[in-house]
N, C-alpha and C positions, 0 to 999 in steps of 0.2 A: 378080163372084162373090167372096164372103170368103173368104181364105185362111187357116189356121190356125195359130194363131200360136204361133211356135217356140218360148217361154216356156212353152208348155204342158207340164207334167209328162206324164209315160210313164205311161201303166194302170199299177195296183200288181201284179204275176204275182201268179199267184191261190194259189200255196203260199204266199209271203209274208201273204198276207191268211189265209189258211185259220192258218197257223202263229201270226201276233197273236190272232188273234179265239179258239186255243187256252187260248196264255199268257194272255192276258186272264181267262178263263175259271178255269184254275186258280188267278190270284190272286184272285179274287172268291171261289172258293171256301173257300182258307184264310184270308184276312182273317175272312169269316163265321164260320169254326169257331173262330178265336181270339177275336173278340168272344163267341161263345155261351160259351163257356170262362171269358173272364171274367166272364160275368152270370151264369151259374151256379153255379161256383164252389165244382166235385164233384170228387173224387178219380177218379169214374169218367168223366169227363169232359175227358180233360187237353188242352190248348191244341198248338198245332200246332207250336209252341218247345220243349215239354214230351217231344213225341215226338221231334222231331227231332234235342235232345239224347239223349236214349237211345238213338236210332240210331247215331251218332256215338261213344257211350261203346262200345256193341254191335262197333262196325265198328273199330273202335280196338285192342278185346281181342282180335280177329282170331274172334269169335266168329258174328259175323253174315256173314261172308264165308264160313267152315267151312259153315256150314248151309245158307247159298243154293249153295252148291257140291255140298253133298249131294245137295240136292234134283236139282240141275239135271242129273248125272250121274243117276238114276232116270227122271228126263222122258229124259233125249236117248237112253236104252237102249228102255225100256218104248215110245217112239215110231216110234222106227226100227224097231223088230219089229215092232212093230205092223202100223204103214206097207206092210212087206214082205209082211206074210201078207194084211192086208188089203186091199192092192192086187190081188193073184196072186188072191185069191179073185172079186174085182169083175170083173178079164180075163174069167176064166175063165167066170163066170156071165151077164157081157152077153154074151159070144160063142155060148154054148152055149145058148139056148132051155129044152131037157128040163132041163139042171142048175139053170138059172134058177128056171122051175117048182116042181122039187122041190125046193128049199134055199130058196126067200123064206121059206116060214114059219119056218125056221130063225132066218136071219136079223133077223126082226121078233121074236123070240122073246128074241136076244138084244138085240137095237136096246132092247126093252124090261124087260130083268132088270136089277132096283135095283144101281145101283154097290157100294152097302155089301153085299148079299149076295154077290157077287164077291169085293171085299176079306177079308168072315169064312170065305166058302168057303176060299180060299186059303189065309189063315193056319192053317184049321185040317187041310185037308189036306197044306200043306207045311213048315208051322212057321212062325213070326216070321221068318223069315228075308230075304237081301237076295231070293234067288229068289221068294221067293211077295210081295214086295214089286211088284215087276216085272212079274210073271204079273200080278197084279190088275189094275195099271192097263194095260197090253197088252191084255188081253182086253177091257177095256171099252173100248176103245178102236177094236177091229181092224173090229165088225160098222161102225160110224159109216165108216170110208175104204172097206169093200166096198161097201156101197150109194153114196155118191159116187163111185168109178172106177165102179161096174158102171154109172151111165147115161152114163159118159163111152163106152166101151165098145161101149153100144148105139145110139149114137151115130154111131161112126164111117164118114167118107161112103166109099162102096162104091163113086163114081166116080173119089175119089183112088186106090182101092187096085186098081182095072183099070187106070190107068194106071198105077204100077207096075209091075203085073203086064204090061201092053204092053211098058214100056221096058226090062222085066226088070232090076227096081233088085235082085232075089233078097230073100233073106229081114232082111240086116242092116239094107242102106240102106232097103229100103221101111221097118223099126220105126225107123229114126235119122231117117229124113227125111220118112215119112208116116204114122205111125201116135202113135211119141211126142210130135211135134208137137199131135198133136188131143185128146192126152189130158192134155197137160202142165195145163191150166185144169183138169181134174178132181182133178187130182196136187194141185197148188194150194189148192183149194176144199177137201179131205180133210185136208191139212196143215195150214189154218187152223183149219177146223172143230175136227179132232180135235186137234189143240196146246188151244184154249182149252177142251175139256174134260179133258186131261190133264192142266194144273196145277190143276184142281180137284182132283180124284180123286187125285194124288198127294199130298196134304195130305192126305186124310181117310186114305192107307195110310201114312204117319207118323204120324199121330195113334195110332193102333192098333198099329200094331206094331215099329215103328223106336224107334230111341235117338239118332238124329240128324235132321238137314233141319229145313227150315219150319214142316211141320208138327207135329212133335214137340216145338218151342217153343213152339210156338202153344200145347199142353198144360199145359204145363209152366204158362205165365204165365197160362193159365186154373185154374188149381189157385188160383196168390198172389192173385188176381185184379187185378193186372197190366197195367191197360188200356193203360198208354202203351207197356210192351212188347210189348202184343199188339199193336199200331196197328203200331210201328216197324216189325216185322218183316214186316209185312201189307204196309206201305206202298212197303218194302224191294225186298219181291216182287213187287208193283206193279210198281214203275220197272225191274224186271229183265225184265219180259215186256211192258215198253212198249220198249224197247231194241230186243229181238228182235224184235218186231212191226213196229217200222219201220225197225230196219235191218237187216234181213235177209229177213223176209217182202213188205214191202212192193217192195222194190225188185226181187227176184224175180220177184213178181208182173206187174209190168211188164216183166223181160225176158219172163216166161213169154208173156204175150200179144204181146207187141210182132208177129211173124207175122201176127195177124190185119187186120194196118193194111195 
């Protein structure tokens, strides 16, 4: 029988491959945009050197870090209330049947009211302010986390929670030890979800009504028409919610489920 030979290299782990075959990818990508950059060879059109020197001048004047800090302080408030209210509502309606009933059309009512009529509601009933900044993207926010906890919710197995109730874990440890457990992947799924609609919609409530953040720039350099400013700060924004995404969500995400294994 042939035996295998010790010279043989180890499999590549597959993050490793998954991570080249990324970077790969994003340099294919900007190589492309700086050749098309220069065969074209348009003001609106600027090379991928072009932006990322403006990011750097941006980042330099302490101005591009002010703005991404605006922003990110409106996401982390506007989310967690969100989160809050929209969770407690999900609870409450997977568990309850009649309330279920009578609030989905609620629900799907707002699941489907245009972001921007929220944002103009807002401002006009509360002023440009940082509050009605908040409020907008909250409320658009909160029905998207109550339909994801409420099927986590209705969900929940009724043979975990008689045992339980057998071993008399009482009211804390059964929600510490059998009920957050089941719902944490729904907590999860609502977070992700509702994060990558909430740095949209916070850009469009800067646009409109703020004097500072992302999208407020973003105005501004759409007025000069300003392409490689608008790019920087776009691109900016990017890598700030690629950050989060994989170093905080992602690896969450796998404590969160790790119990399933």
């Amino acid at each position: 029988m042939q035996r295998p030979s010790p010279l043989r290299s180890a499999e590549t782990p597959e993050w490793v491959s998954r991570l080249a075959w990324g970077l790969g990818s994003i340099v294919a990508f900007f190589a492309f945009w700086e050749v098309m950059a220069i065969l074209i060879q348009h003001r609106h059109l600027p090379g991928p050197t072009v932006v990322f020197a403006a990011m750097m001048r941006e980042a330099t004047s302490g101005e591009l870090l002010y703005h991404i800090g605006m922003t990110l302080y409106r996401v982390a408030i506007a989310f967690t209330l969100a989160m809050l209210i929209g969770s407690a509502i999900g609870i409450a309606l997977g568990r309850n049947g009649k309330a279920d009933r009578f609030f989905d059309t609620w629900l799907i009512l707002f699941l489907n009211l245009p972001a921007l009529v929220v944002i103009i509601l807002c401002y006009v009933w509360f002023g440009r302010t940082e509050l009605a900044a908040i409020l907008a993207v909250a409320i658009n926010k909160i029905p998207n986390a109550a339909v994801t906890v409420r099927e986590g919710a209705r969900s929940l197995s009724r043979d975990l929670s008689e045992m339980a109730h057998m071993y008399r874990f009482g009211y804390w440890r059964t929600l510490r030890h059998v009920t957050l457990p089941q719902l944490a992947p729904f907590f999860l799924a609502a977070a992700r979800n509702g994060l990558s609609l909430v740095w949209k919609i916070v850009l469009v409530v800067e646009l409109l009504g703020r004097s500072d953040g992302v999208g407020f720039q973003l105005g501004v350099y759409f007025h000069m028409f300003d392409v490689a400013m608008i790019l920087a700060y776009a691109l900016a924004f990017i890598f700030v919610v690629q950050i989060i995404e994989f170093g905080v969500l992602q690896p969450l995400g796998n404590r969160v489920n790790r119990w399933r294994r």
